[in-house]
C-alpha positions in Angstrom: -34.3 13.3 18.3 -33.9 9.8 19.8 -32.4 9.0 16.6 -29.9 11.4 16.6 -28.7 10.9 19.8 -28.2 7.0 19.3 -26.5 7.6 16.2 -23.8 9.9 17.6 -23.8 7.4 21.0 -22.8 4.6 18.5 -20.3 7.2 16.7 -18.6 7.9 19.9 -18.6 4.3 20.5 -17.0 3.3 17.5 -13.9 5.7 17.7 -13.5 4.9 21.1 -13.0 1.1 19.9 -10.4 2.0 16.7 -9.3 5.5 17.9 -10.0 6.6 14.6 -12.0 5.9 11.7 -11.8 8.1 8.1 -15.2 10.0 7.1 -16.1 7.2 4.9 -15.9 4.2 6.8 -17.6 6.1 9.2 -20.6 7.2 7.0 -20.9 3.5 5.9 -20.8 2.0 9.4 -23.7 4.7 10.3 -25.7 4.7 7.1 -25.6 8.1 7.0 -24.4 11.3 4.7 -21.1 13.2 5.2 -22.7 16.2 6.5 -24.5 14.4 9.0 -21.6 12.5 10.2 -19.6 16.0 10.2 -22.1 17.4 12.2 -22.4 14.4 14.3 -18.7 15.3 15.0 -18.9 18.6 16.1 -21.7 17.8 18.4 -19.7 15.1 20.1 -17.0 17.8 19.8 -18.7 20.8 21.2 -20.1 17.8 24.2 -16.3 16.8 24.9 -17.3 13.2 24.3 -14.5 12.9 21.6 -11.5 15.0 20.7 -10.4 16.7 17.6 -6.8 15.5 16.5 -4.9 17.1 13.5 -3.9 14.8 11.2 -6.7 12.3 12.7 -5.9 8.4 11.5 -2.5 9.2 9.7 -1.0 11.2 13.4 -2.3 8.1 15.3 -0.6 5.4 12.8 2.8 7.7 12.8 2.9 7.6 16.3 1.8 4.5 17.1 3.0 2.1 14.7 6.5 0.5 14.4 8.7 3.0 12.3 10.4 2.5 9.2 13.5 2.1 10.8 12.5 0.3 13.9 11.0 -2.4 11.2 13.4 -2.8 8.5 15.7 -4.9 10.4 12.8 -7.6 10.5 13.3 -10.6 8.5 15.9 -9.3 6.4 17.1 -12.4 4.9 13.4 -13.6 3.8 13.1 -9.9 2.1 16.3 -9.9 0.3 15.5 -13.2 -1.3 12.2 -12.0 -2.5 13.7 -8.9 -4.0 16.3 -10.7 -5.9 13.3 -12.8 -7.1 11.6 -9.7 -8.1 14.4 -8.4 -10.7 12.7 -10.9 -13.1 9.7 -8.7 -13.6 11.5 -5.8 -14.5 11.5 -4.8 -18.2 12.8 -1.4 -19.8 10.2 1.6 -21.0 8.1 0.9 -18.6 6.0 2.4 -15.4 6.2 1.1 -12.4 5.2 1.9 -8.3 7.1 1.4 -5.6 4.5 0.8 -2.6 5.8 2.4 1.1 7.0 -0.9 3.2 10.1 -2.2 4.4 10.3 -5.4 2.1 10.0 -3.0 -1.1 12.7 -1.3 0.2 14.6 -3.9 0.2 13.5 -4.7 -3.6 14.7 -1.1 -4.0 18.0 -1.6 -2.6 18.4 -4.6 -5.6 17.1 -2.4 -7.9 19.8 0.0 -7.3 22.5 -2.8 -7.9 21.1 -4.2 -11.1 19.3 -1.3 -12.5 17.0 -2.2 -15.6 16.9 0.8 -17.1 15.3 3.1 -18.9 12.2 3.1 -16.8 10.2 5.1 -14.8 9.3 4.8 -11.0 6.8 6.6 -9.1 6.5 5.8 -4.9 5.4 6.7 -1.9 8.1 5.9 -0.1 10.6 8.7 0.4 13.9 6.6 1.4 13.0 4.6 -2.2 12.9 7.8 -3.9 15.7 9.4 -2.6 17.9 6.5 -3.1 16.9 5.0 -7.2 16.8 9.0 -7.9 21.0 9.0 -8.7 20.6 6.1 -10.7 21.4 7.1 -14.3 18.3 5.8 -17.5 15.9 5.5 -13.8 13.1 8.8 -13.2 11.1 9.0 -10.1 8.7 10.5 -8.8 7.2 11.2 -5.4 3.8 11.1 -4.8 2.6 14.5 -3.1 0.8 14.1 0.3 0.6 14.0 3.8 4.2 13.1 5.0 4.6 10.9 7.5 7.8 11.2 9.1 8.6 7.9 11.5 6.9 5.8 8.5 9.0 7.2 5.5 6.0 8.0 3.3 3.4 9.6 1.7 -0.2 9.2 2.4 -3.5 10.8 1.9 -6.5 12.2 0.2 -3.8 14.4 -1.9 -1.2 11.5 -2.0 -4.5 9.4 -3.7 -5.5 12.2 -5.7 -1.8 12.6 -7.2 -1.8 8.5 -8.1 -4.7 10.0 -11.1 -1.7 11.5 -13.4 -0.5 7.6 -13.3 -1.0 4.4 -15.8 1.3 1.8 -14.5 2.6 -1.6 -15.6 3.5 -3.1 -12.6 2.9 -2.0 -8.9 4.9 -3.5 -5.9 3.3 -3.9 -3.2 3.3 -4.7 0.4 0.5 -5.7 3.3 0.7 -6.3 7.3 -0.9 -9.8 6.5 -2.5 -12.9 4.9 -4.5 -16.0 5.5 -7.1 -17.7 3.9 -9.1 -14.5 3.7 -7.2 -12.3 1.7 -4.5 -9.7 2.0 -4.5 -7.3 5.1 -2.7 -4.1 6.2 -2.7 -2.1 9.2 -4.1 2.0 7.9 -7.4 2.1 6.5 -5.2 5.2 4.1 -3.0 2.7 3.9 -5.4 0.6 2.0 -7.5 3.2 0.3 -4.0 4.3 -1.4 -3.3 0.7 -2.8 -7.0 0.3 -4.0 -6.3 3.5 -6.0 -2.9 2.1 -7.2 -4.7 -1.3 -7.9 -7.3 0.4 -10.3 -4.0 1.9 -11.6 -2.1 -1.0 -12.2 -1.8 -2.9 -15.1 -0.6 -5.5 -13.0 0.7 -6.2 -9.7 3.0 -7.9 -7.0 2.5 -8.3 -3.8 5.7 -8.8 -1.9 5.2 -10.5 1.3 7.7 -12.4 3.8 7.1 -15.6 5.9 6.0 -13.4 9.2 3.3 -11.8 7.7 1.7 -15.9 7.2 -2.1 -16.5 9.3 -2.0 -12.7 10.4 -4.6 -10.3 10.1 -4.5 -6.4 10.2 -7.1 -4.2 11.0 -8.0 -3.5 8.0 -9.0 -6.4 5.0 -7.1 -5.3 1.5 -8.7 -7.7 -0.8 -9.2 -11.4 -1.6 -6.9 -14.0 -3.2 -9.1 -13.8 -6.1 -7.8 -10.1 -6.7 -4.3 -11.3 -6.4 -2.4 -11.4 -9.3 0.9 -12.1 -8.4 2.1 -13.3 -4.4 5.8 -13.1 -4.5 6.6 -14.6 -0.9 9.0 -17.2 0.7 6.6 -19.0 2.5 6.7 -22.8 0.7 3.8 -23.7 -1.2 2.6 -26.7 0.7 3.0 -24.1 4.2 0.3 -21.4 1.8 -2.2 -25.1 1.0 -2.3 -25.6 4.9 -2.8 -22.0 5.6 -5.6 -21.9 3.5 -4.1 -20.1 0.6 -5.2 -21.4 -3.0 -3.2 -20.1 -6.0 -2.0 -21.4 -9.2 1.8 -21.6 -10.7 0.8 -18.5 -12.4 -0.1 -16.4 -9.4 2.5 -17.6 -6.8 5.9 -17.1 -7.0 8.7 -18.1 -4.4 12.3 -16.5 -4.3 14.1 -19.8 -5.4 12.2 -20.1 -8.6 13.7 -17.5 -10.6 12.7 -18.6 -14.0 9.0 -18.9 -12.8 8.8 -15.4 -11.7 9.8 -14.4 -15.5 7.4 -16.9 -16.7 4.6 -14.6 -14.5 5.5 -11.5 -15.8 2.8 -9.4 -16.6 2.2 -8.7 -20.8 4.3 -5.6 -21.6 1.1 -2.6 -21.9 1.7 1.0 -23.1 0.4 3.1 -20.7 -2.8 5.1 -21.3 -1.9 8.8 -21.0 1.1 7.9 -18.8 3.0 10.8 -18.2 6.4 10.9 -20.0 9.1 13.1 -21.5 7.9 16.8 -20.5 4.4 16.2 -19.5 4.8 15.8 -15.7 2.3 16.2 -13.2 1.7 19.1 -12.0 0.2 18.9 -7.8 -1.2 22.3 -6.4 -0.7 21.9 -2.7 
């Protein structure tokens, strides 16, 4: 019994320190099933210690985080560059994602004035959907999910579940950080949807701006080694004193438009990508 109540002393501890933490991280933190964290939860529940929210980390990062809107004005310049630099990936027939973020919006907004076309884009992030939707040669679809209104997106154990109908080219995607570590972003679902993408991908970018240089999130992504393409505006010799090794082949900067074509990923069919009728069905 000692046991027990340690355990669920260091459970309440540890959501009082990060507010929130998703079944899993919490089962590996405690080394212990999911039943017996879920019943650890209703004890500390039934006990008032802690307090059932709806919605649990995804409410508190809605809430709590900077908004789409309140974020897209950020480095706007920086963001452009990079997604005119990112039209050189862009080949037609194929599959790509659009990750939720406000510099991929931007690469959206490029897309829309020099549409590749045909090709197929799947996203999480609603104002990119709604907006490369009217563009004629260009589908797109919307992951299902949890919708998070202040952050524009899509997110979730369904939103994850829905990324299985998917084979995918290319994914673009965006983090809360970097330094000599890795990548970083700021939602364990957050991460836990790009992983998913990631094992999806046939390859992918990710799109990052100067401010995001020597920051760290709450929650690590992956290591440079896992990188295949960085697609930022930060200066090479600025990434060597930060820490960040990668070769011509992996690092691409906005001004070096011919590189970024010269990093583009090997054209790959798809394996059972949906296409033509066979769209994926999601039972909400």
């Amino acid at each position: 019994m000692h046991v027990v109540l340690a355990r669920r002393e260091r459970l309440a501890q540890l959501l009082e320190q990060h507010r929130y933490l998703p079944l899993k991280e919490l089962c590996r933190r405690l080394g212990v099933s999911e039943a017996t964290a879920r019943r650890d939860l209703a004890a500390l529940v039934g006990e008032k210690k802690i307090t059932r929210t709806y919605g649990g980390a995804l409410h508190e990062f809605n809430d709590r985080f900077p908004s789409f809107r309140e974020r897209q004005g950020d480095g706007s310049r920086a963001k452009a560059k990079i997604a005119q630099a990112a039209l050189a990936f862009f080949e037609p027939n194929r599959v790509y994602f659009f990750d939720s973020g406000t510099t991929i919006f931007a690469l959206a907004e490029t897309f829309r004035d020099h549409p590749v076309t045909p090709v197929t884009i799947v996203t999480s992030n609603l104002p990119v959907g709604e907006m490369l939707a009217s563009i004629p040669g260009v589908q797109v679809f919307q992951l299902a999910g949890q919708l998070l209104h202040l952050q524009s997106t899509l997110l979730g154990e369904t939103a994850q579940k829905s990324l299985e109908f998917w084979n995918f080219d290319l994914a673009f995607l965006s983090a809360e950080g970097m330094d000599e570590e890795g990548l970083w972003n700021s939602q364990a679902a957050i991460v836990e949807q790009q992983k998913v993408v990631l094992r999806r991908a046939a390859r992918s970018i990710f799109c990052l701006d100067g401010s995001k240089l020597k920051r760290q999130a709450p929650y690590f992504l992956l290591s440079w080694d896992q990188v295949d393409v960085l697609l930022t505006d930060v200066p090479n010799e600025k990434l060597l004193r930060a820490g960040i090794v990668l070769d011509a082949n992996r690092r691409t900067q906005p001004s070096t438009k011919a590189a970024a074509r010269a990093a583009s990923p090997e054209p790959r069919e798809p394996e059972d990508a949906p296409g033509g009728e066979e769209l994926p069905i999601h039972f909400l």
